[in-house]
Backbone of each chain as nested JSON, in Angstrom:
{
  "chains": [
    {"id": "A", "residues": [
      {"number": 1, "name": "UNK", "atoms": {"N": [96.1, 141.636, 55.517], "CA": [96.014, 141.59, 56.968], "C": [97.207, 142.365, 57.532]}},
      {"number": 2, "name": "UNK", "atoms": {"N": [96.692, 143.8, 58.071], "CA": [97.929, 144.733, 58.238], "C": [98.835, 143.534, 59.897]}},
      {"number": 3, "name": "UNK", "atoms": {"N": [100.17, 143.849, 59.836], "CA": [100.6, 143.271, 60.908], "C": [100.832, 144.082, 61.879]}},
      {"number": 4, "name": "UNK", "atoms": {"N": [100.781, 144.466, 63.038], "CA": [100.898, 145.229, 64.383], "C": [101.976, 144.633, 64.607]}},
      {"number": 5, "name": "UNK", "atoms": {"N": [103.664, 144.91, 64.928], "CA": [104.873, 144.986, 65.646], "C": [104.156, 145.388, 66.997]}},
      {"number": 6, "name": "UNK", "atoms": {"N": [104.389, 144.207, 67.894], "CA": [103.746, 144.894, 68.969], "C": [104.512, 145.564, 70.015]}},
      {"number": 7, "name": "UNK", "atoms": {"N": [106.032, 144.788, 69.611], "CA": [107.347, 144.93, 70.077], "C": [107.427, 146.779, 70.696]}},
      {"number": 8, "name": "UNK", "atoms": {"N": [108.077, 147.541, 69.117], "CA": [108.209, 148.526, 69.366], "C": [107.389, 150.058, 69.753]}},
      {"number": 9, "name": "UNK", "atoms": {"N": [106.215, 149.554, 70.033], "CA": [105.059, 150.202, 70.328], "C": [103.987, 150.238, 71.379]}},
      {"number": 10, "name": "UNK", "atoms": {"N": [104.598, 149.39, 72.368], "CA": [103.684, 148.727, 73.287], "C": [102.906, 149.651, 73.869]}},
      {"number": 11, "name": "UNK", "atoms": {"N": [103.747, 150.562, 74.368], "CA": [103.568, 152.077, 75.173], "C": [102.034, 152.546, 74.311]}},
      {"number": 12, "name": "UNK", "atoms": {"N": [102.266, 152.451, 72.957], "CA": [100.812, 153.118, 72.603], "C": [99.608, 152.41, 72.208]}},
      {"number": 13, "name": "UNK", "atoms": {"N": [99.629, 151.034, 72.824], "CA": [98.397, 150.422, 72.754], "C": [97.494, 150.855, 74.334]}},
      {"number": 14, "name": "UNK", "atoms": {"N": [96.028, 151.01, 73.723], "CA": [95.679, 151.335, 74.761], "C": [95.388, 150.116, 75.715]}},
      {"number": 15, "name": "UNK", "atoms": {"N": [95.279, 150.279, 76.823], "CA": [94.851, 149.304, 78.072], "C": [93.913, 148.509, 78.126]}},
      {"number": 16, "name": "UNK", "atoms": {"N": [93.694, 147.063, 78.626], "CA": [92.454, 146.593, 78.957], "C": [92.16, 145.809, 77.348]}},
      {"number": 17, "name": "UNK", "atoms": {"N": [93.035, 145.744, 76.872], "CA": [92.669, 145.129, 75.055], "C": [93.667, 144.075, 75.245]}},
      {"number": 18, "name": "UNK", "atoms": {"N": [93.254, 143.11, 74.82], "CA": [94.194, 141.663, 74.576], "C": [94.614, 142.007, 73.415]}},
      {"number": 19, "name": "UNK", "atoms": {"N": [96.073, 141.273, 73.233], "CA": [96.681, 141.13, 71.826], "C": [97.437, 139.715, 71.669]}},
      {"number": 20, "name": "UNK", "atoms": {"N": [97.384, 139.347, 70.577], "CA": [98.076, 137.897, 70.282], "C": [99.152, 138.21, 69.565]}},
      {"number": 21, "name": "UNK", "atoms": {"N": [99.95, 138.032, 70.113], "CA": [101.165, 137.698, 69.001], "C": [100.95, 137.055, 67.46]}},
      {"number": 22, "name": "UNK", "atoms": {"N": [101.613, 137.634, 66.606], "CA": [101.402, 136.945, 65.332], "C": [102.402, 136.046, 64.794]}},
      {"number": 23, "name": "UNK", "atoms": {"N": [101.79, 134.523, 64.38], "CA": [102.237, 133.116, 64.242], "C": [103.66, 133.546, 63.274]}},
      {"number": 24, "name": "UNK", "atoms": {"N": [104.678, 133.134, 63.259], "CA": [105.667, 133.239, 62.596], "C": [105.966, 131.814, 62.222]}},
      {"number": 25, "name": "UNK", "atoms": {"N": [106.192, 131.716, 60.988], "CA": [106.626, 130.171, 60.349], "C": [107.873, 129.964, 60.207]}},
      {"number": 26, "name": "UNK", "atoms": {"N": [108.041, 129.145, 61.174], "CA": [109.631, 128.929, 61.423], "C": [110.158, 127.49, 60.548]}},
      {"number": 27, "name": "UNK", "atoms": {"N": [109.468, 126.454, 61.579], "CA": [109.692, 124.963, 60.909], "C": [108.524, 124.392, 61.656]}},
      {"number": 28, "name": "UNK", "atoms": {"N": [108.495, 122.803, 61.189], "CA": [107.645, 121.902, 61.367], "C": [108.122, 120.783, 62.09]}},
      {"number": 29, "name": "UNK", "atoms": {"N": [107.1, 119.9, 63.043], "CA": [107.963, 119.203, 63.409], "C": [108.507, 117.593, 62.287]}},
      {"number": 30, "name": "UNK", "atoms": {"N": [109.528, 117.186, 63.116], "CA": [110.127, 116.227, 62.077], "C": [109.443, 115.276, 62.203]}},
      {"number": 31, "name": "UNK", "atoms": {"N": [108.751, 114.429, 63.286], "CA": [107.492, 113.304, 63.114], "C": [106.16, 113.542, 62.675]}},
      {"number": 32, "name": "UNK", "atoms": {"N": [105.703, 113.713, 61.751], "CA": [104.371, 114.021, 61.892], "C": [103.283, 113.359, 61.898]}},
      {"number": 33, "name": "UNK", "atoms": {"N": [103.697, 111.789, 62.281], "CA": [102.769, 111.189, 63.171], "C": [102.58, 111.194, 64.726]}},
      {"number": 34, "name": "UNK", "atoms": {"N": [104.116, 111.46, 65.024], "CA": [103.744, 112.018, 66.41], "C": [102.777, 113.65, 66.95]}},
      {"number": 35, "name": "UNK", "atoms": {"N": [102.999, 114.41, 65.548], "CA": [102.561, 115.907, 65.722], "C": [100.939, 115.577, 65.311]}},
      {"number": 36, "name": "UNK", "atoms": {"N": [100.648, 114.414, 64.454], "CA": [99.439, 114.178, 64.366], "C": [98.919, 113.75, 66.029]}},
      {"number": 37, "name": "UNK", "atoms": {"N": [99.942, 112.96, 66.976], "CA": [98.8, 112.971, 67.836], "C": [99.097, 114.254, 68.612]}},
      {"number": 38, "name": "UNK", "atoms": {"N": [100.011, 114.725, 68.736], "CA": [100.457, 116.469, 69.47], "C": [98.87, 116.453, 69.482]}},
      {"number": 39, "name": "UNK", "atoms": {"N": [98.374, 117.121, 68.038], "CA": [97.465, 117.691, 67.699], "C": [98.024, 119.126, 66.72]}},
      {"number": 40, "name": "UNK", "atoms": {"N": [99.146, 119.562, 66.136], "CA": [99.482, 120.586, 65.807], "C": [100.791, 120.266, 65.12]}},
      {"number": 41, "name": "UNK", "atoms": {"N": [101.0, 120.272, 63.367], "CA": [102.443, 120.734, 63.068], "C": [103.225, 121.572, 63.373]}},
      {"number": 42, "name": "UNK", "atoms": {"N": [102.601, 122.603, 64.278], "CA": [103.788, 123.654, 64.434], "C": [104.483, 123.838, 66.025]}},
      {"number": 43, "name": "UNK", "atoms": {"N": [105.593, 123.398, 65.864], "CA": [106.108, 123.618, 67.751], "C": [105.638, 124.635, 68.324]}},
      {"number": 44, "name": "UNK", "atoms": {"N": [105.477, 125.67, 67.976], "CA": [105.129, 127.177, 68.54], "C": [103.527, 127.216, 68.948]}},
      {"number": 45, "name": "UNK", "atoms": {"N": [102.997, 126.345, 68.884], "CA": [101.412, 126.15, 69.115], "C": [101.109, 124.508, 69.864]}},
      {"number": 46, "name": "UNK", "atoms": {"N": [102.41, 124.45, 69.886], "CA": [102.098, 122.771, 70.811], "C": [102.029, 123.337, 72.494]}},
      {"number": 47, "name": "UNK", "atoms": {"N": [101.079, 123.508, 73.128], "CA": [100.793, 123.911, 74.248], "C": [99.9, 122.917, 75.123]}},
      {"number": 48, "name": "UNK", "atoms": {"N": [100.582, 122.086, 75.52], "CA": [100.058, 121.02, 76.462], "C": [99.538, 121.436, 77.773]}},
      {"number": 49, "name": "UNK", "atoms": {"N": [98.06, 121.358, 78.321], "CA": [97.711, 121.276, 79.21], "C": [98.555, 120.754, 80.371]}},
      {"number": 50, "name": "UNK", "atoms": {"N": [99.041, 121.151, 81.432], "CA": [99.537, 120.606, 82.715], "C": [98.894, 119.707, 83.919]}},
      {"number": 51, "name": "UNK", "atoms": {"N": [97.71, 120.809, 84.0], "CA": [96.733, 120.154, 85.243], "C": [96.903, 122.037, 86.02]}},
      {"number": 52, "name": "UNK", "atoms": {"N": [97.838, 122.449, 85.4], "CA": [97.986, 123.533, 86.533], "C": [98.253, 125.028, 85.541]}},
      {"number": 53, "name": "UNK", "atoms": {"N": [99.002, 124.349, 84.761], "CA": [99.164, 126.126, 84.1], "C": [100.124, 125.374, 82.35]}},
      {"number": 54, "name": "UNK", "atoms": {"N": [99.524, 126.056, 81.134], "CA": [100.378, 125.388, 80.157], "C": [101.727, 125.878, 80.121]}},
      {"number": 55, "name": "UNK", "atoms": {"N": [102.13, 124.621, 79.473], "CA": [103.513, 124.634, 79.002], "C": [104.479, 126.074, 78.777]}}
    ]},
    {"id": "B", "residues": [
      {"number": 1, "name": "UNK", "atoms": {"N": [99.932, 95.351, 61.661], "CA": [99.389, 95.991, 60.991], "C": [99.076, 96.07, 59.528]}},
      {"number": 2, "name": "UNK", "atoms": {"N": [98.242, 95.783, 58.269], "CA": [98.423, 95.412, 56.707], "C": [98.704, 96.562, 56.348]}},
      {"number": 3, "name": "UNK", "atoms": {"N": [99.198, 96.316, 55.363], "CA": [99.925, 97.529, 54.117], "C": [98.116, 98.153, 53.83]}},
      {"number": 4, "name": "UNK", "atoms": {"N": [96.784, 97.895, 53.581], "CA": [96.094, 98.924, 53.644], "C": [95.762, 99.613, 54.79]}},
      {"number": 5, "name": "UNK", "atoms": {"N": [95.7, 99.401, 56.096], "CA": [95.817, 99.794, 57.054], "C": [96.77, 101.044, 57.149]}},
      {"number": 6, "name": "UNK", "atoms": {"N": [97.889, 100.615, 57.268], "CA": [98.868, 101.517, 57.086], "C": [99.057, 102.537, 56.166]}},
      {"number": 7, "name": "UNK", "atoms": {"N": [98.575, 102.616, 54.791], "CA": [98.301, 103.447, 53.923], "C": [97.048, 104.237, 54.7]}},
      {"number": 8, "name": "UNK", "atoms": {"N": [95.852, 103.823, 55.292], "CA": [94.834, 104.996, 55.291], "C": [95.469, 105.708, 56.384]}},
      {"number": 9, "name": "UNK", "atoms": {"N": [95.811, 104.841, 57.38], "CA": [96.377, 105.916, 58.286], "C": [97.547, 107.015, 58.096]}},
      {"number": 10, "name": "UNK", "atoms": {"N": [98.179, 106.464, 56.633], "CA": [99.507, 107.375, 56.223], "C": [98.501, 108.285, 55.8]}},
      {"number": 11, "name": "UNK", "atoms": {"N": [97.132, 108.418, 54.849], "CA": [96.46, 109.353, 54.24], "C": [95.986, 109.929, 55.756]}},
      {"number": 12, "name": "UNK", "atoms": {"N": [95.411, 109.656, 56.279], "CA": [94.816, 110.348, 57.555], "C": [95.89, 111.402, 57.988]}},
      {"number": 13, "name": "UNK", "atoms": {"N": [96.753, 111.091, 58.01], "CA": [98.344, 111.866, 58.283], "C": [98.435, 113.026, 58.449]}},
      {"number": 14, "name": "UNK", "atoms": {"N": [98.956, 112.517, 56.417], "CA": [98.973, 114.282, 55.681], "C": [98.079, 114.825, 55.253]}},
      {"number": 15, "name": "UNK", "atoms": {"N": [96.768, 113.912, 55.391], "CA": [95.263, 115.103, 55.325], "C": [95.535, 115.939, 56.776]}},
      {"number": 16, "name": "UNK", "atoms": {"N": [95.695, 116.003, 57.741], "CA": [95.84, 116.651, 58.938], "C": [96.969, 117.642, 58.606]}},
      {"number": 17, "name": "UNK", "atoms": {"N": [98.26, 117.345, 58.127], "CA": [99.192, 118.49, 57.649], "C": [98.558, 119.416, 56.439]}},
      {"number": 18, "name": "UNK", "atoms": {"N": [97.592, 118.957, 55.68], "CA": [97.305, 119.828, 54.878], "C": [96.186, 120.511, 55.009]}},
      {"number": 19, "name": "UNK", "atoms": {"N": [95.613, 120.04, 56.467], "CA": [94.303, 121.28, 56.98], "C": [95.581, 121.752, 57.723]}},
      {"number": 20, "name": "UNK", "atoms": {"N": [96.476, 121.739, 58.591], "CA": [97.302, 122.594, 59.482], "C": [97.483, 123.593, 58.683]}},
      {"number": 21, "name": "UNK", "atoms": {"N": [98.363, 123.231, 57.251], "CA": [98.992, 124.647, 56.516], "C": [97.788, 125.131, 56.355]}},
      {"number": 22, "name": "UNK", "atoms": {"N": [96.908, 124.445, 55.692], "CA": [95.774, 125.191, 54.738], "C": [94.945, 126.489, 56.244]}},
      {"number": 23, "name": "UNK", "atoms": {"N": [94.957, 125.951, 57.542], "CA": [94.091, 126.76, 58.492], "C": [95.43, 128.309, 58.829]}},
      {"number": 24, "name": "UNK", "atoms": {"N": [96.758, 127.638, 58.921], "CA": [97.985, 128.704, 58.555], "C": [97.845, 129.364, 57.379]}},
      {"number": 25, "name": "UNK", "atoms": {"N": [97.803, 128.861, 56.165], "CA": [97.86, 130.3, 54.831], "C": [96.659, 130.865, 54.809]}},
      {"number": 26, "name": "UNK", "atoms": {"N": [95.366, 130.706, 55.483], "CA": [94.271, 131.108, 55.409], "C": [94.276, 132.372, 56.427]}},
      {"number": 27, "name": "UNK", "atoms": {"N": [95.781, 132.504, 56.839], "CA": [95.797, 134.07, 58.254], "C": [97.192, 134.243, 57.721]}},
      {"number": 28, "name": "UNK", "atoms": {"N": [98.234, 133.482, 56.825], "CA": [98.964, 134.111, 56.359], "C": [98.863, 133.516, 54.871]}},
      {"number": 29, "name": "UNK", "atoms": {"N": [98.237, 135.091, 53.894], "CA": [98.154, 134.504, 52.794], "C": [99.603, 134.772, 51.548]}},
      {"number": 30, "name": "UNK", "atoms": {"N": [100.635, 135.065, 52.044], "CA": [101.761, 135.72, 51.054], "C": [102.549, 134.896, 51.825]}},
      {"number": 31, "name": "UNK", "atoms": {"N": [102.566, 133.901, 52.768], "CA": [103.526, 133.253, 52.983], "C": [104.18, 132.122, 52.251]}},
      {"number": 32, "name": "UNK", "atoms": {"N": [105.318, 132.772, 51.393], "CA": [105.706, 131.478, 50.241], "C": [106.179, 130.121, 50.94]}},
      {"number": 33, "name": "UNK", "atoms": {"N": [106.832, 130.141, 51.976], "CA": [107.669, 129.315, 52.202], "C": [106.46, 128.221, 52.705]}},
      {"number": 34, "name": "UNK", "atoms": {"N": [105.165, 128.561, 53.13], "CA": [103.938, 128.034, 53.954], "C": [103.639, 127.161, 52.421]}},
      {"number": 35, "name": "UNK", "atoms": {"N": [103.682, 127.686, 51.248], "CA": [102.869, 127.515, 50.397], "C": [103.307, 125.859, 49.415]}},
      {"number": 36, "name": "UNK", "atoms": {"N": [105.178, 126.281, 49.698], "CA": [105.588, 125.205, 49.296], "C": [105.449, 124.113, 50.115]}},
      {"number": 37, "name": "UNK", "atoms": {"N": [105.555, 124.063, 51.232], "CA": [105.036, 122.84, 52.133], "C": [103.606, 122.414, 51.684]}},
      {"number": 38, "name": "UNK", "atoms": {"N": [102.896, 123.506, 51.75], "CA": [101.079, 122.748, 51.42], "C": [101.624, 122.368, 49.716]}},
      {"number": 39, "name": "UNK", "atoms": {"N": [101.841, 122.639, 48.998], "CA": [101.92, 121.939, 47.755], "C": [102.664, 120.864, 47.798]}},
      {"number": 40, "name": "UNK", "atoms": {"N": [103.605, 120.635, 48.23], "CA": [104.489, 119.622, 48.788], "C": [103.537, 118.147, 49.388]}},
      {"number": 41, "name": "UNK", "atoms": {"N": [102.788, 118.962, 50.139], "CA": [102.228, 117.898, 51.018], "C": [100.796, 117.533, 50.03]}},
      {"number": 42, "name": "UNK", "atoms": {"N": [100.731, 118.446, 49.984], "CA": [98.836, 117.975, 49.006], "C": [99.386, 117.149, 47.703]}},
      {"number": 43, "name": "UNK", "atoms": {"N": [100.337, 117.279, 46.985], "CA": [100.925, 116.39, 46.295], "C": [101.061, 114.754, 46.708]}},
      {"number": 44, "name": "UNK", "atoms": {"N": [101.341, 114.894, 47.999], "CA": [101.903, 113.323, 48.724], "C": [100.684, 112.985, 48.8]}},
      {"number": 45, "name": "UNK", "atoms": {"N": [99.458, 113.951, 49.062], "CA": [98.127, 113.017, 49.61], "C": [97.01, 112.768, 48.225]}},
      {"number": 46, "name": "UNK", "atoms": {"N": [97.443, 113.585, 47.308], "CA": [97.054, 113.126, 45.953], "C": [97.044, 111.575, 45.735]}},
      {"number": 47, "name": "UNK", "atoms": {"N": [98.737, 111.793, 45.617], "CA": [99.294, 110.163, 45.219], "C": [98.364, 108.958, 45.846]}},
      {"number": 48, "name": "UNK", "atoms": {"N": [98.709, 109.668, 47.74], "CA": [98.521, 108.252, 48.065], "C": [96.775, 108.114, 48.004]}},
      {"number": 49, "name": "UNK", "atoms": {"N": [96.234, 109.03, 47.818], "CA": [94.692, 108.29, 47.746], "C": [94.249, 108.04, 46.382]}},
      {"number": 50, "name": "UNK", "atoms": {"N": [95.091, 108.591, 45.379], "CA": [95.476, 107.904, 44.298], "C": [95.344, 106.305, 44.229]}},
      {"number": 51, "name": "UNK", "atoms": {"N": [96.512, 105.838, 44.873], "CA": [97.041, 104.992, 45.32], "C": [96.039, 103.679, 45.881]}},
      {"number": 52, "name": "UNK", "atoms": {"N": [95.787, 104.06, 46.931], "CA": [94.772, 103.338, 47.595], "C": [93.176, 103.378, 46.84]}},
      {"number": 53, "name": "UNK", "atoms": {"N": [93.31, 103.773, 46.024], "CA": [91.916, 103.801, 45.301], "C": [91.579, 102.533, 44.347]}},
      {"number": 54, "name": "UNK", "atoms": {"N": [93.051, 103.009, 43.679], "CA": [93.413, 101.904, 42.867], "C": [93.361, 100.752, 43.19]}},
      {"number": 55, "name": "UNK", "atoms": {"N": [94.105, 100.327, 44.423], "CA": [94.699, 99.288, 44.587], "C": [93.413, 98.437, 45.715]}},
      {"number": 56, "name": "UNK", "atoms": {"N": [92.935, 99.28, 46.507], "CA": [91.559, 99.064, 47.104], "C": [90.506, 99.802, 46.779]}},
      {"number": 57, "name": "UNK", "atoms": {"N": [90.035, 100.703, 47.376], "CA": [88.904, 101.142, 46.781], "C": [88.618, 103.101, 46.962]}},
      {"number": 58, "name": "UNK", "atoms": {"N": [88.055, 103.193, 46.426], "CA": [87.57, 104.618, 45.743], "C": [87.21, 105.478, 47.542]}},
      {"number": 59, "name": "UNK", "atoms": {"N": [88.312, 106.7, 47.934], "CA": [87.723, 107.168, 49.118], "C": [86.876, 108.172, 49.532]}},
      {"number": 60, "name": "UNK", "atoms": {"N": [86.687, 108.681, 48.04], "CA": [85.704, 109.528, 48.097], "C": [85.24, 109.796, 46.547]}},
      {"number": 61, "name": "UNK", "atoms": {"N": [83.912, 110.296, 45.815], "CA": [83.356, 110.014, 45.037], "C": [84.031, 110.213, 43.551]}},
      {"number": 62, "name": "UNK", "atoms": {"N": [84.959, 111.584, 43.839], "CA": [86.043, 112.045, 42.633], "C": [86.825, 111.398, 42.132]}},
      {"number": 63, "name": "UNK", "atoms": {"N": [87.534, 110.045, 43.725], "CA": [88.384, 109.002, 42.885], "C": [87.885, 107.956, 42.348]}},
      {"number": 64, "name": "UNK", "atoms": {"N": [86.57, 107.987, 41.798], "CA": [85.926, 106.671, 41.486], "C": [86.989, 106.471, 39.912]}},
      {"number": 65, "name": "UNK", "atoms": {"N": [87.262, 105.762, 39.721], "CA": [87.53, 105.273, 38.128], "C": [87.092, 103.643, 37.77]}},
      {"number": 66, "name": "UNK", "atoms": {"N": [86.047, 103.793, 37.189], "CA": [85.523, 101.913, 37.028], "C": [85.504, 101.768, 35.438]}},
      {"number": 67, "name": "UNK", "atoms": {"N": [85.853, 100.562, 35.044], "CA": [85.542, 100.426, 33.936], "C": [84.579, 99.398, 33.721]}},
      {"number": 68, "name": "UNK", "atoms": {"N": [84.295, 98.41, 34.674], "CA": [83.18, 97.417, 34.183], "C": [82.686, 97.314, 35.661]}},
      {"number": 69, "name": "UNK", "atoms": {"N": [82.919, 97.564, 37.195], "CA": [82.19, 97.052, 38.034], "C": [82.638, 98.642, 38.645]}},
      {"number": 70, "name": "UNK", "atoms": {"N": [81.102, 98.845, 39.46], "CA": [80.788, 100.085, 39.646], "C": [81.58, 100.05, 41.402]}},
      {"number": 71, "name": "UNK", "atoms": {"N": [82.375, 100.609, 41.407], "CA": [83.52, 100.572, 42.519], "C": [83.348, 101.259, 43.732]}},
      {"number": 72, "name": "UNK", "atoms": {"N": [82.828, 102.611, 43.305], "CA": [82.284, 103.367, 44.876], "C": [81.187, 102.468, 45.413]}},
      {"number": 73, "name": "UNK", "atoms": {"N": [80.179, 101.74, 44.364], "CA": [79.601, 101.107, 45.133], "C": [80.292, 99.904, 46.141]}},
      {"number": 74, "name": "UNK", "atoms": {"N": [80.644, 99.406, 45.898], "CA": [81.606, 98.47, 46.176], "C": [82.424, 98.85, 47.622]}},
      {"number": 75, "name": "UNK", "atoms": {"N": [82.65, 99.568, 47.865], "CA": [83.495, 100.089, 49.365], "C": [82.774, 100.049, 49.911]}},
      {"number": 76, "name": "UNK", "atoms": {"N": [83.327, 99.725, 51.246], "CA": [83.007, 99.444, 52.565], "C": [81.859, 100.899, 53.2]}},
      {"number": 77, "name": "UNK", "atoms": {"N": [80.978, 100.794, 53.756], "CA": [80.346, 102.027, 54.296], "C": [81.624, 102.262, 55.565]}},
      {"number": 78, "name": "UNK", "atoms": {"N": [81.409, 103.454, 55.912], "CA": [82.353, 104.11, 56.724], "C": [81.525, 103.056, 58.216]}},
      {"number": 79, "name": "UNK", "atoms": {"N": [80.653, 102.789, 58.253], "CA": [79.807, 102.145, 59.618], "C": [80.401, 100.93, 59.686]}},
      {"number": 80, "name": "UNK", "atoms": {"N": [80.683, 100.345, 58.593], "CA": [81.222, 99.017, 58.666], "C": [82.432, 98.508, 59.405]}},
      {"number": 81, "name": "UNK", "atoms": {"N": [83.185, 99.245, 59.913], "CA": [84.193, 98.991, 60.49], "C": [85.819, 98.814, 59.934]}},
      {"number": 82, "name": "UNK", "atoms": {"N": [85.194, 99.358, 58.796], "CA": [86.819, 98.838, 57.501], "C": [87.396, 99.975, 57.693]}},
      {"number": 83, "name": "UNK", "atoms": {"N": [86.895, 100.947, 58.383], "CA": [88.084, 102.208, 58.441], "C": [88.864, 102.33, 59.276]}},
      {"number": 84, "name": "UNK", "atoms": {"N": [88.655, 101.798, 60.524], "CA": [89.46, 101.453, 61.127], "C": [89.467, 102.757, 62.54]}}
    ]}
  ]
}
């Protein structure tokens, strides 16, 4: 799975195309019964609904 | 809360950490450091349904081990309410 740096290249992606950042494995969280109810071991993907706009 | 109680829900746990890594190394597959955690962890959930098999009953058909009374039969249907 080639990786796209999206960093130093932005300029030559073309327009109108979504891109995702790619997941980097940092750490986990330290409860993981609490991350069981999060819904997600990884902090970087814990994105809680607001009511208005996420986290 | 009883000590089997508390065991399925400890298995419920790290079955959830070990679909997390496992849905992570499945988009990163050369990630070592990913790899020792899922072995790490699939190890812990070995044991404990190991564990609870033994000591209560069989949670799925692979951990059956009986020697005179047929044991998967024997567990609770999932409808029954013993899972909690």
């Amino acid at each position: 799975m080639q990786d796209y740096k999206y960093d130093n290249n932005i300029d030559k992606f073309p327009v109108a195309m979504a891109y995702v950042p790619w997941q980097e494995f940092d750490r986990l969280f330290e409860d993981l019964e609490e991350a069981y109810y999060t819904g997600t071991i990884f902090p970087c993907l814990d994105k809680p609904f607001t009511g208005r706009r996420c986290v | 809360m009883g000590r089997k109680e508390q065991l399925l829900k400890d298995i419920g746990i790290v079955s959830f950490v070990v679909v997390e890594l496992t849905l992570y190394l499945d988009t990163h597959p050369t990630d070592r450091n990913a790899m020792e955690y899922f072995n790490h962890y699939n190890n812990i959930r070995k044991q404990m349904t190991k564990e609870f098999s033994t000591k209560y009953y069989p949670l799925t058909l692979d951990m059956t081990e009986c020697s005179k009374d047929w044991r998967w039969g024997a567990a609770p249907l999932p409808w029954e309410g013993e899972c909690g």
